[in-house]
DSSP file (Angstrom, degrees, kcal/mol; ACC not computed):
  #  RESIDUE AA STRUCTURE BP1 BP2  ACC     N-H-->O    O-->H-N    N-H-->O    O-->H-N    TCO  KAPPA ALPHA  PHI   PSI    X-CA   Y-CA   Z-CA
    1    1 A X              0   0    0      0, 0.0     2,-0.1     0, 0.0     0, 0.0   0.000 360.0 360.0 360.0 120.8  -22.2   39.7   49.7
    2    2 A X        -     0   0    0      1,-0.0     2,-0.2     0, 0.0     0, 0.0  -0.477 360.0-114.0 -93.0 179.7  -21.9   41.6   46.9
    3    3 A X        -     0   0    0     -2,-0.1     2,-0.6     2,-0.0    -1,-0.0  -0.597  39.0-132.2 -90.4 137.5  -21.0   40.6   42.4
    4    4 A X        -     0   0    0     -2,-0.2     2,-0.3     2,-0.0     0, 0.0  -0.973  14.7-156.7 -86.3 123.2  -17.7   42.1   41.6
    5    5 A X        -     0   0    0     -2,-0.6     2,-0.2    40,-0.0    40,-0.1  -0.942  18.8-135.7 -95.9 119.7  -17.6   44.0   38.5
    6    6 A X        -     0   0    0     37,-0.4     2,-0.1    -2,-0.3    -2,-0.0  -0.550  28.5-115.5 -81.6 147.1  -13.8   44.0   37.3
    7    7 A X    >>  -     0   0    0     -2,-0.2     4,-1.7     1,-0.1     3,-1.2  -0.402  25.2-101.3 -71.5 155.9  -12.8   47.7   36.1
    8    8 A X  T 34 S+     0   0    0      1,-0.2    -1,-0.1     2,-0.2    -2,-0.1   0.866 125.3  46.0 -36.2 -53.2  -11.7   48.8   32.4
    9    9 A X  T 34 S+     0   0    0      1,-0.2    -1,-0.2     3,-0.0    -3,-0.0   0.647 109.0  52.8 -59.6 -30.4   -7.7   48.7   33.8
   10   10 A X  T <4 S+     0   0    0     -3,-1.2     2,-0.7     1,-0.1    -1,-0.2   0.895  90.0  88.3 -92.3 -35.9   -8.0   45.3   35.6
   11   11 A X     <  -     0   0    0     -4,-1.7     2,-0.5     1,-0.1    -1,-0.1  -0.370  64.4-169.7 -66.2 112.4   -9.4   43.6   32.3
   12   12 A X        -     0   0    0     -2,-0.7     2,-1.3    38,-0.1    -1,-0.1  -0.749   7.6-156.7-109.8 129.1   -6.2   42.3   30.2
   13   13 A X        -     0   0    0     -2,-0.5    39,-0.1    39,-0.1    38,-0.1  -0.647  11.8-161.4 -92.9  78.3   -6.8   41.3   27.0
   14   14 A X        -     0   0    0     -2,-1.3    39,-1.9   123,-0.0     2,-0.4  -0.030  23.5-120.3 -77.8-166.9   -4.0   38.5   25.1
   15   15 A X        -     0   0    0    121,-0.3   123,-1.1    37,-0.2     2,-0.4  -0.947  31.6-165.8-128.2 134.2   -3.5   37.7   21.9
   16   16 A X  E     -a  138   0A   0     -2,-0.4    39,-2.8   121,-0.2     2,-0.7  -0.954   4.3-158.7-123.1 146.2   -4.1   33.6   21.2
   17   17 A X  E     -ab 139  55A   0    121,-3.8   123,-1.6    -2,-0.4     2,-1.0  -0.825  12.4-177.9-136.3 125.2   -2.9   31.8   18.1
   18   18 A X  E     - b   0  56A   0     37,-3.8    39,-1.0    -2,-0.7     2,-0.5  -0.766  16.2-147.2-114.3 105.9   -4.5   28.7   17.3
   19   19 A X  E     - b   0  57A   0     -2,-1.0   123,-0.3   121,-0.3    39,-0.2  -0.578   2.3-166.4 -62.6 123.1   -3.8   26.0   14.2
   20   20 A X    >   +     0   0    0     37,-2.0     3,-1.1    -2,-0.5    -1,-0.1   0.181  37.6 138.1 -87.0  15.8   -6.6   24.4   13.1
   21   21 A X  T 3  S-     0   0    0      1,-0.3    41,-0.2    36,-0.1    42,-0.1  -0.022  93.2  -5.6 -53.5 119.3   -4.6   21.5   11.0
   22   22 A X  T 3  S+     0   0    0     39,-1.0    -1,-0.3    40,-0.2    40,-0.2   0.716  98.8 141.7  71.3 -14.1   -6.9   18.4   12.0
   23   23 A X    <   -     0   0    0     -3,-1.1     2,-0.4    38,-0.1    40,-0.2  -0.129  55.4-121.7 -83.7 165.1   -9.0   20.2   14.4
   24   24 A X    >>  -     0   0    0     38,-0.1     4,-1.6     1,-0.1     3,-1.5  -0.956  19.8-141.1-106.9 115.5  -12.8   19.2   14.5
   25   25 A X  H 3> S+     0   0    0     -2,-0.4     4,-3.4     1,-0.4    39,-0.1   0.607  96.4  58.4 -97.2 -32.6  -14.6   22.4   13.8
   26   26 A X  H 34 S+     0   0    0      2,-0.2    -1,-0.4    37,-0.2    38,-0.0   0.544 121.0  31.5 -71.6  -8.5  -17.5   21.8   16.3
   27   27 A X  H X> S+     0   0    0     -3,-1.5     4,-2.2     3,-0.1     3,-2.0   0.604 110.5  57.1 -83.8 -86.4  -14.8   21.6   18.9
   28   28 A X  H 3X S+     0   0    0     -4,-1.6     4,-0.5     1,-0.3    -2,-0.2   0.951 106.4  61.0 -32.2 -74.4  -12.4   23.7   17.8
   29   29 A X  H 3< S+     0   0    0     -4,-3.4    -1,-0.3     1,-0.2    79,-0.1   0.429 101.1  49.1 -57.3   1.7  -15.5   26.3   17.9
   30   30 A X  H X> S+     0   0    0     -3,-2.0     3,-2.6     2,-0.1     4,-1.8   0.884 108.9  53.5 -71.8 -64.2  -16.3   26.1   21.6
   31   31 A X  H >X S+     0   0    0     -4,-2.2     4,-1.4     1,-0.3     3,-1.3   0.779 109.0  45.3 -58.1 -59.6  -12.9   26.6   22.5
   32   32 A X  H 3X S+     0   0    0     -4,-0.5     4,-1.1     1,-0.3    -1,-0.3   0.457 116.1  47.0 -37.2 -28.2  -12.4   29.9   20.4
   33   33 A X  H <> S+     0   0    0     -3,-2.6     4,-1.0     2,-0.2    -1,-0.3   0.748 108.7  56.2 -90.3 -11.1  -15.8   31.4   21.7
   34   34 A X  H <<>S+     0   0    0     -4,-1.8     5,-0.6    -3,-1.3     6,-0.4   0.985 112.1  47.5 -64.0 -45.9  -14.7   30.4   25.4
   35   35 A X  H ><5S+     0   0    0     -4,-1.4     3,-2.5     2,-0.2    17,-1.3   0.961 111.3  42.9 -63.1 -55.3  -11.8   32.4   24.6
   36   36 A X  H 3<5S+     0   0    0     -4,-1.1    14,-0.2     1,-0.3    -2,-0.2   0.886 112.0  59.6 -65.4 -60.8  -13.3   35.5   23.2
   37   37 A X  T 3<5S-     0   0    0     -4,-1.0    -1,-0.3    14,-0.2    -2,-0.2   0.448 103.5-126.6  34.7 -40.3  -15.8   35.5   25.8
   38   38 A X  T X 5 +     0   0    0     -3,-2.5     3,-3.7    -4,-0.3     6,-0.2   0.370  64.8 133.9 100.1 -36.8  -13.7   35.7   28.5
   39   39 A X  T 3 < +     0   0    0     -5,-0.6    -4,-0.1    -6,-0.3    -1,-0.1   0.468  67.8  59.2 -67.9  15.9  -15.0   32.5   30.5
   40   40 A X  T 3  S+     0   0    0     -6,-0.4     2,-0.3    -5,-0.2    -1,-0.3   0.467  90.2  93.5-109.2   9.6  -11.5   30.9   31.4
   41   41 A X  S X  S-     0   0    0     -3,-3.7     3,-0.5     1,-0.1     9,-0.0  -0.732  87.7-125.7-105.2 154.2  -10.5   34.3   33.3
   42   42 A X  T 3  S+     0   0    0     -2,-0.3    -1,-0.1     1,-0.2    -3,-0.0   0.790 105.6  60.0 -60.7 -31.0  -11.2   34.3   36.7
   43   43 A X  T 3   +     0   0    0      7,-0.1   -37,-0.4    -5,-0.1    -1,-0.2   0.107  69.5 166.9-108.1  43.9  -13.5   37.8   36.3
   44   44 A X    <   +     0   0    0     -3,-0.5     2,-0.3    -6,-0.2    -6,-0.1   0.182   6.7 175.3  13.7 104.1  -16.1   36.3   33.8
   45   45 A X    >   -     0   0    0      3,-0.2     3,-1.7     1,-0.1    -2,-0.0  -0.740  25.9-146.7-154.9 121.5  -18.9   38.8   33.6
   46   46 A X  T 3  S+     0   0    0     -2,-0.3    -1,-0.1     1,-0.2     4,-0.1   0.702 101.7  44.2 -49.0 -24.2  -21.7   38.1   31.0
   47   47 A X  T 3  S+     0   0    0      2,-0.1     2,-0.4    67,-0.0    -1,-0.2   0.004 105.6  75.9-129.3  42.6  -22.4   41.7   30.3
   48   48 A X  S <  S-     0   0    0     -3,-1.7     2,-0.5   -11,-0.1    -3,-0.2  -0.856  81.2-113.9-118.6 144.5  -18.1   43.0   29.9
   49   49 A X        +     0   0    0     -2,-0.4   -12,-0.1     1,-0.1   -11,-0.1  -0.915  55.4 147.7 -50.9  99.3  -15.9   42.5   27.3
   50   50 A X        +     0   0    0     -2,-0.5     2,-0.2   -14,-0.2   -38,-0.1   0.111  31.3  89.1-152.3   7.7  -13.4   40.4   28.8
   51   51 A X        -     0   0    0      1,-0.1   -15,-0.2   -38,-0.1   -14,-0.2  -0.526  63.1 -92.3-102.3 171.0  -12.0   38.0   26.4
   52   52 A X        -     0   0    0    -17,-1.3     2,-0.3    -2,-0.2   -37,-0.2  -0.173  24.1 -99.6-107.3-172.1   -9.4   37.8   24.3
   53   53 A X        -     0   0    0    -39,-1.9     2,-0.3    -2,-0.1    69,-0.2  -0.749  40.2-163.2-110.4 143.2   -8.0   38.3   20.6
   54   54 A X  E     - c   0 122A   0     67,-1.5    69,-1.8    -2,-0.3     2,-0.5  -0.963   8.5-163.4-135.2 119.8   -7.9   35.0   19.0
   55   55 A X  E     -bc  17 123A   0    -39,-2.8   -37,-3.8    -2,-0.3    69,-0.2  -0.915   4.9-164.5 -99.7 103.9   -5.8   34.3   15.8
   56   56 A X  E     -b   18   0A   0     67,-1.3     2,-0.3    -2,-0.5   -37,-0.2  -0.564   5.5-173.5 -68.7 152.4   -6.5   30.8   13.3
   57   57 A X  E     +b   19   0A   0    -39,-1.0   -37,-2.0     1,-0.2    69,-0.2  -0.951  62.2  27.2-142.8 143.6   -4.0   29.9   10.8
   58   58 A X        +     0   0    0     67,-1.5     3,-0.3    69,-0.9    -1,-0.2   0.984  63.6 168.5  67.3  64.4   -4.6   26.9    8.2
   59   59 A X        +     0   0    0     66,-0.2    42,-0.2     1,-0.2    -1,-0.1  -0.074  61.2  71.4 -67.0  13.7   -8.2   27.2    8.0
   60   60 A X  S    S+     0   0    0     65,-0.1    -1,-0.2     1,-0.0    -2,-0.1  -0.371  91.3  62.3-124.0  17.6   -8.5   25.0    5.1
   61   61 A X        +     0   0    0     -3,-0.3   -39,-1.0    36,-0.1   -38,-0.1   0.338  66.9 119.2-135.9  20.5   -7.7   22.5    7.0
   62   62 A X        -     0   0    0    -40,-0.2     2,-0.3   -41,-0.2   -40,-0.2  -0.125  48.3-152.3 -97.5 164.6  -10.5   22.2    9.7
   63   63 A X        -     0   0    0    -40,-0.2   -38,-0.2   -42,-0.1   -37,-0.2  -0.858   7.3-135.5-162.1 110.3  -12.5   18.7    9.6
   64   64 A X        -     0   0    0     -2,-0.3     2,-0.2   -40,-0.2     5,-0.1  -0.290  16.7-120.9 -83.1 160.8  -15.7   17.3   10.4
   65   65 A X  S >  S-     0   0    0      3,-0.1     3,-1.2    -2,-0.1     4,-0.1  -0.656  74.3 -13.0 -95.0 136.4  -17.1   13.9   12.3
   66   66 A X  T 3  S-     0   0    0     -2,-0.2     3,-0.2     1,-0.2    -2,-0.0  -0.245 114.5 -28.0 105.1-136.4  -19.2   11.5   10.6
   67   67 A X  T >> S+     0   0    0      1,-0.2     3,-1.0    -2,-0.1     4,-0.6   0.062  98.4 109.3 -96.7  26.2  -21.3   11.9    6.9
   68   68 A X  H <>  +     0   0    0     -3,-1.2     4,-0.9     1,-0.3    -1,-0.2   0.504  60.4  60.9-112.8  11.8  -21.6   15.6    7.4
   69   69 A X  H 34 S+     0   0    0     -3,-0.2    -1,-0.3     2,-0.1    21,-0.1   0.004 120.5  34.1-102.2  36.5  -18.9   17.0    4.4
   70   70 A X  H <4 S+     0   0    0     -3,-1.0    -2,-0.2    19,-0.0    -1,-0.1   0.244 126.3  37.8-123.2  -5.4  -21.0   15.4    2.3
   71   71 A X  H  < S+     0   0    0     -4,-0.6    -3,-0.2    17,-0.1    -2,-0.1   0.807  93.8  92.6-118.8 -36.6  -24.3   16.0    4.0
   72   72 A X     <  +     0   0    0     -4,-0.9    17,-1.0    -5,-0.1     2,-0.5  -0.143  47.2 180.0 -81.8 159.6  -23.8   20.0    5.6
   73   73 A X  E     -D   88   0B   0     15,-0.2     2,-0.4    16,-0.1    15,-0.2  -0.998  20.0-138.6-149.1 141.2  -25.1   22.9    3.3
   74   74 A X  E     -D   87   0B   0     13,-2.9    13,-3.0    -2,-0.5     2,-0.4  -0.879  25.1-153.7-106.7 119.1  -24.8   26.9    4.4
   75   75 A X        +     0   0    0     -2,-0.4     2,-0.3    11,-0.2    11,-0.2  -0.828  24.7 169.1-106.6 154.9  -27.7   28.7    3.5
   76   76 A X        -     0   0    0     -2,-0.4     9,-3.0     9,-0.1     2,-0.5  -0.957  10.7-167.5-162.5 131.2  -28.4   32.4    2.7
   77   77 A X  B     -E   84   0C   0     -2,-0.3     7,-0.2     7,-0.2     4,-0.0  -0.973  14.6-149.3-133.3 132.0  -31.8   33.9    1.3
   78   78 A X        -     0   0    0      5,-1.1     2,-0.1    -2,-0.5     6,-0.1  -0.001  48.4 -98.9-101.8  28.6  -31.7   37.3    0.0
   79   79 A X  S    S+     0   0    0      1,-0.2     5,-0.1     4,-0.1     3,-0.1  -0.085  90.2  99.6 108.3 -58.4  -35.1   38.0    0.9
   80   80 A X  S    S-     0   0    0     -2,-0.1     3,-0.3     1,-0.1     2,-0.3   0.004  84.7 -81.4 -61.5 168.3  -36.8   37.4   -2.9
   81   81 A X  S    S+     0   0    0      1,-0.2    -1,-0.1    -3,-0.1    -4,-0.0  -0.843 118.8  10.1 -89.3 149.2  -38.6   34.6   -4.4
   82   82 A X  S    S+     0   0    0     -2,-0.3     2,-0.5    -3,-0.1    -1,-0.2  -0.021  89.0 121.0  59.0  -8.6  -36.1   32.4   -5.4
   83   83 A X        +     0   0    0     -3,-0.3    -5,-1.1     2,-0.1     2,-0.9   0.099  34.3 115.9 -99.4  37.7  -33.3   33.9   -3.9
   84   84 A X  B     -E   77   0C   0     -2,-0.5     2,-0.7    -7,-0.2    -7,-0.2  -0.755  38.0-174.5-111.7 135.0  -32.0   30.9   -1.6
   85   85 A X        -     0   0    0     -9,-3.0     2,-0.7    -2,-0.9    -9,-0.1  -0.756   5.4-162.1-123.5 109.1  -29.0   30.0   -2.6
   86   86 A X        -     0   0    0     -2,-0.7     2,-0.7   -11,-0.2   -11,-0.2  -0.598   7.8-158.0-100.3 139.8  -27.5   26.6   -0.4
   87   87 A X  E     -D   74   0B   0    -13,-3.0   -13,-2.9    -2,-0.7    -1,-0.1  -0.880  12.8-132.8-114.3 114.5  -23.6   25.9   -0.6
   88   88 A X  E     -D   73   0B   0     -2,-0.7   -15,-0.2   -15,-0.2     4,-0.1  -0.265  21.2-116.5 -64.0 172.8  -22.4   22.5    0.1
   89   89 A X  S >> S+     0   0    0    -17,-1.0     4,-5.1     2,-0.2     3,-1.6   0.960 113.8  63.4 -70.0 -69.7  -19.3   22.2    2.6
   90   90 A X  H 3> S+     0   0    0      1,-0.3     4,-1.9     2,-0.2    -1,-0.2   0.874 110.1  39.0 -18.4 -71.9  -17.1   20.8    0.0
   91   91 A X  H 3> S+     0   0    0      1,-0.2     4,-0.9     2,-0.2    -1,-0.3   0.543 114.0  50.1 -83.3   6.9  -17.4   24.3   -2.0
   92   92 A X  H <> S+     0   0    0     -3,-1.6     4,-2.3    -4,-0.1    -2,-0.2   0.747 108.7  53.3 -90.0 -50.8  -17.3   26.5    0.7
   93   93 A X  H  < S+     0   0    0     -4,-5.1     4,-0.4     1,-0.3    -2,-0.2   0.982 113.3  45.4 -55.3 -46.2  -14.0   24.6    2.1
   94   94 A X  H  < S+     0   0    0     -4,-1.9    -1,-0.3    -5,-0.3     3,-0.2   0.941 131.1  21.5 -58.3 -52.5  -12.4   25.2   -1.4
   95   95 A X  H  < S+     0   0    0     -4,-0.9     2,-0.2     1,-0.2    -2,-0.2   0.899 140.5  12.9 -94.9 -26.2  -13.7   29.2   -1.6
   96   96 A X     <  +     0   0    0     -4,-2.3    -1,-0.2    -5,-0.1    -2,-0.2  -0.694  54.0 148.4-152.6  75.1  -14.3   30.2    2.0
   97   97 A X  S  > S+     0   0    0     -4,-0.4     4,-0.8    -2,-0.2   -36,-0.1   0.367  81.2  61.6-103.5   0.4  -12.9   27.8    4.5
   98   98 A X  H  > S+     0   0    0     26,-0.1     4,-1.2     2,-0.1    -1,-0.1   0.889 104.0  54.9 -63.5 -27.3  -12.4   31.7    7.0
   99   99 A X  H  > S+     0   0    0      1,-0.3     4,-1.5     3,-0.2    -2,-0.2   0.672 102.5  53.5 -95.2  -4.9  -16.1   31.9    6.7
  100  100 A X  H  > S+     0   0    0      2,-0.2     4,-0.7    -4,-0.2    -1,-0.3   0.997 108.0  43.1 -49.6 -70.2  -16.8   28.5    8.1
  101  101 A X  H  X S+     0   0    0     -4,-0.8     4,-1.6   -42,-0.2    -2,-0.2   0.630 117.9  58.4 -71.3 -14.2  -14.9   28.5   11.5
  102  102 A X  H  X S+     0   0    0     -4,-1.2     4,-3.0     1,-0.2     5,-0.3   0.936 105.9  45.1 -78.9 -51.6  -16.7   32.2   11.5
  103  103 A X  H  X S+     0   0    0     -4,-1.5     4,-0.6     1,-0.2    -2,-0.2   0.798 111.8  46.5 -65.2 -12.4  -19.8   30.9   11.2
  104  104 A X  H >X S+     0   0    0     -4,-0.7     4,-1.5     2,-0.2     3,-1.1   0.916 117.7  50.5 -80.7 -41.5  -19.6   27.8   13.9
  105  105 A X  H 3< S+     0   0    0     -4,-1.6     4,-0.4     1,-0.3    -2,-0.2   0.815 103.4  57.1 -75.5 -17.8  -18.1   30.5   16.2
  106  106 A X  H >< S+     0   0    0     -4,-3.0     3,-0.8     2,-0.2    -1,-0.3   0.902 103.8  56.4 -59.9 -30.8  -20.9   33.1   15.5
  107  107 A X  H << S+     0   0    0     -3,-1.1    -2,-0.2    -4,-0.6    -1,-0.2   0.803 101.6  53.3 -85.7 -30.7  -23.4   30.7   16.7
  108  108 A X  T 3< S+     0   0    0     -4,-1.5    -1,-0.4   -79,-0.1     2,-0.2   0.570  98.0  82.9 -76.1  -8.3  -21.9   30.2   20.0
  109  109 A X  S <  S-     0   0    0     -3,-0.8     6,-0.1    -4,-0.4     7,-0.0  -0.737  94.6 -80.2-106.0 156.3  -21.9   33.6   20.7
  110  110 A X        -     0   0    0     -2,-0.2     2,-1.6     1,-0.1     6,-0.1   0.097  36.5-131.8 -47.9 152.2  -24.7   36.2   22.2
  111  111 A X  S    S+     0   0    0      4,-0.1     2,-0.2    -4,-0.1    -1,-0.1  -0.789  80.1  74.0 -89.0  82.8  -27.2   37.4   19.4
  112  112 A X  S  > S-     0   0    0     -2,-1.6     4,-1.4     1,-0.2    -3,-0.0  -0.984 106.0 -59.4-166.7-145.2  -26.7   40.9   20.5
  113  113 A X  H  > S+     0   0    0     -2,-0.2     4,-0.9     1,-0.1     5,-0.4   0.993 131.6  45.2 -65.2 -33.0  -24.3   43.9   20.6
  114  114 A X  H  > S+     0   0    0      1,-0.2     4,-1.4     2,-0.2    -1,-0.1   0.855 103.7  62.4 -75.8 -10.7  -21.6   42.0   22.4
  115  115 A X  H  > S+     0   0    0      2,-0.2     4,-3.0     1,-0.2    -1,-0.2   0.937 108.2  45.1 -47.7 -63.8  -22.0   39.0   20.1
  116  116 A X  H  < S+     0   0    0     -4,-1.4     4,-0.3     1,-0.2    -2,-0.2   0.725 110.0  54.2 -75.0  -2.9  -20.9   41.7   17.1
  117  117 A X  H  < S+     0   0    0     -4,-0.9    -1,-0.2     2,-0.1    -2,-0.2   0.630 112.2  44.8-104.6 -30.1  -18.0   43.1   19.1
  118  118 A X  H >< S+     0   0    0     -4,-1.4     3,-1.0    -5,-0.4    -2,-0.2   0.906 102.0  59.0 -69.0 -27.9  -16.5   39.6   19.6
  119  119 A X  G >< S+     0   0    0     -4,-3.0     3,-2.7     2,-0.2    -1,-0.2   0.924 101.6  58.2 -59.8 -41.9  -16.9   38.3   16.4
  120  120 A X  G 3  S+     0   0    0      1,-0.4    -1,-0.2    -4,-0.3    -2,-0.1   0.398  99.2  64.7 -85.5   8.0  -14.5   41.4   15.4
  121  121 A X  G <  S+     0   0    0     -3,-1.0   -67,-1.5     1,-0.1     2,-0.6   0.577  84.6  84.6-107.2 -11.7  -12.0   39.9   17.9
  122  122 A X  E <   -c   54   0A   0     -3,-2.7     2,-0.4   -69,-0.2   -67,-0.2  -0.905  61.3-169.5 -89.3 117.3  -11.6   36.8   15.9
  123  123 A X  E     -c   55   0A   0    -69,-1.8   -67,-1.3    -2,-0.6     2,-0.3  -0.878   8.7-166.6-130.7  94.7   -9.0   37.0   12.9
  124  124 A X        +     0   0    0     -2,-0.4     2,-0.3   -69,-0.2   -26,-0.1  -0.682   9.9 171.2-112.7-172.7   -9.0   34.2   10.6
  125  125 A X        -     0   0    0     -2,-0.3   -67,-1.5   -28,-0.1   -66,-0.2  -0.864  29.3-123.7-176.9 121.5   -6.3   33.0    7.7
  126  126 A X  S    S+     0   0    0     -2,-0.3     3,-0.4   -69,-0.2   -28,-0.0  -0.310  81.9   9.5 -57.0 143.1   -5.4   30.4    5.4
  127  127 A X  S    S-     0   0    0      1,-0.2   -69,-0.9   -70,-0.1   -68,-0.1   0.159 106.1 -65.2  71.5 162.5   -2.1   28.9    5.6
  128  128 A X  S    S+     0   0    0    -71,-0.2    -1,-0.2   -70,-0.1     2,-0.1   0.568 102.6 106.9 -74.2  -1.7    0.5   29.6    8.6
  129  129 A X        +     0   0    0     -3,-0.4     2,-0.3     2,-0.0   -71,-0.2  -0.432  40.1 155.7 -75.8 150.1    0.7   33.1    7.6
  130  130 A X        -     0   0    0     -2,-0.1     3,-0.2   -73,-0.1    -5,-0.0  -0.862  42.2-128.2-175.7 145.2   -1.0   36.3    9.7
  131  131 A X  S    S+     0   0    0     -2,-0.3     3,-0.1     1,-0.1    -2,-0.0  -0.172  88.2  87.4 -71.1  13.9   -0.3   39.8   10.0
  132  132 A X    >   +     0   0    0      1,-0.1     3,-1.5     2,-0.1     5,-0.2   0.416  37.0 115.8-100.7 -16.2   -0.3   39.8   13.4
  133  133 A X  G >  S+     0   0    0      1,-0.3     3,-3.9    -3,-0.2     4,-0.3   0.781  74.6  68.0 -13.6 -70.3    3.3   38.9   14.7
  134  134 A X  G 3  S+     0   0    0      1,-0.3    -1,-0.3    -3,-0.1    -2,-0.1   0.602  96.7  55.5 -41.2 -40.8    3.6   42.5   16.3
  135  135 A X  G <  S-     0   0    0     -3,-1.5    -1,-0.3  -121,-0.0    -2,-0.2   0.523 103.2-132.3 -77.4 -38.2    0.9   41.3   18.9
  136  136 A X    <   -     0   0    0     -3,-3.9     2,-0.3    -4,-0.1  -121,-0.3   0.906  21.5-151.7  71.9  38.8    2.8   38.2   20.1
  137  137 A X        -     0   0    0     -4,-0.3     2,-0.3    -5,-0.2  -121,-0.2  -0.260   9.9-135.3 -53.6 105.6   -0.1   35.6   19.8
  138  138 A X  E     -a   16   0A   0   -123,-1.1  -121,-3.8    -2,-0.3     2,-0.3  -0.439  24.7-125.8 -72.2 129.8    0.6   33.0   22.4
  139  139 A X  E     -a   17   0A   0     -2,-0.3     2,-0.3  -123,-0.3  -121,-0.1  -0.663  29.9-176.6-103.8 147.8    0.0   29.4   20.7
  140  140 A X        -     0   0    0   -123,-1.6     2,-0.4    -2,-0.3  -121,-0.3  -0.980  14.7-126.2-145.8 119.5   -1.9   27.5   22.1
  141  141 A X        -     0   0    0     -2,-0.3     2,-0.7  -123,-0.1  -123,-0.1  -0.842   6.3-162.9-124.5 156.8   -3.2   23.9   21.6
  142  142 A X        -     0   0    0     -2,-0.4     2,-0.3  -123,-0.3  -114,-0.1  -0.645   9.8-162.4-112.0 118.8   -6.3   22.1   21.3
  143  143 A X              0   0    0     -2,-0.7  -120,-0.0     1,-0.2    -2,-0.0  -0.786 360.0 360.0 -87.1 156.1   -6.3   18.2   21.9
  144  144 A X              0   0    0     -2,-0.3    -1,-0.2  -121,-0.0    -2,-0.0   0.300 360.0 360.0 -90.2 360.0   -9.4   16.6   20.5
C-alpha cells in the first residue's frame, strides 16, 4: 500500500479568524498551530504546507491559569556579558501582547524551514480590527 502525497492543486488553504477575548493562551496555542499545520485536514503530511491562514483579534486579552502572570518572564540575550534582558508578562501584555500568542505558537511548531513558513501564516492584532476582510476569514470558536 502506498503514502499519498496530496498535489500543489488538491491542497486548499482557508482563511480562519479567531478571538482570543478570555482564551487561555496555552490552549488557545495548540489550536492555532493545529491549524497552520494542517493536521485537521484529512491530507496531513508532515513534510507539505498544508494548513491554513489564521487571523487573532483582541490579543490583549489572552489569559493565563494559575500564579503564572505574576510568575512568567520572556527572555532574550543578545549574546554579550550582561546582555539578558527578562520581561515580566504583565509588561509584555501592556507593550506586546501580538508577540506573546506568537511566541506560545512558535514553540509548537517545527524548528526548521517549515516552522518559519508557518509562523508567516499567522497574523496577529489588537482589538477587533484586521486588514484582512478581503480574505473572508471564517470565525471560528474555541471552548476552553
Amino acid at each position: 500500500m502506498k503514502t499519498a502525497t496530496p498535489k500543489a492543486e488538491q491542497i486548499k488553504q482557508d482563511w480562519y479568524l479567531i478571538d482570543a477575548s478570555d482564551q487561555v493562551l496555552g490552549r488557545l496555542a495548540t489550536k492555532i498551530a493545529t491549524l497552520l499545520r494542517g493536521k485537521n485536514k484529512p491530507y496531513f503530511s508532515p513534510h507539505l504546507d498544508t494548513g491554513d491562514f489564521v487571523v487573532i483579534i483582541n490579543a490583549e486579552k489572552i489569559r493565563l491559569t494559575g500564579n503564572k502572570e505574576i510568575l512568567k518572564t520572556y527572555k532574550k540575550y543578545s549574546g554579550y556579558p550582561g546582555g539578558l534582558n527578562e520581561i515580566p508578562f504583565k509588561r509584555m501584555l501592556l507593550e506586546m501582547p501580538e508577540e506573546i500568542i506568537k511566541h506560545a505558537v512558535k514553540g509548537m511548531l517545527p524548528k526548521n524551514i517549515l516552522g518559519r513558513k508557518l509562523i508567516k501564516k499567522l497574523k496577529i492584532y489588537t482589538g477587533n480590527e484586521h486588514p484582512h476582510s478581503a480574505q473572508n476569514p471564517q470565525a471560528i470558536s474555541i471552548a476552553n
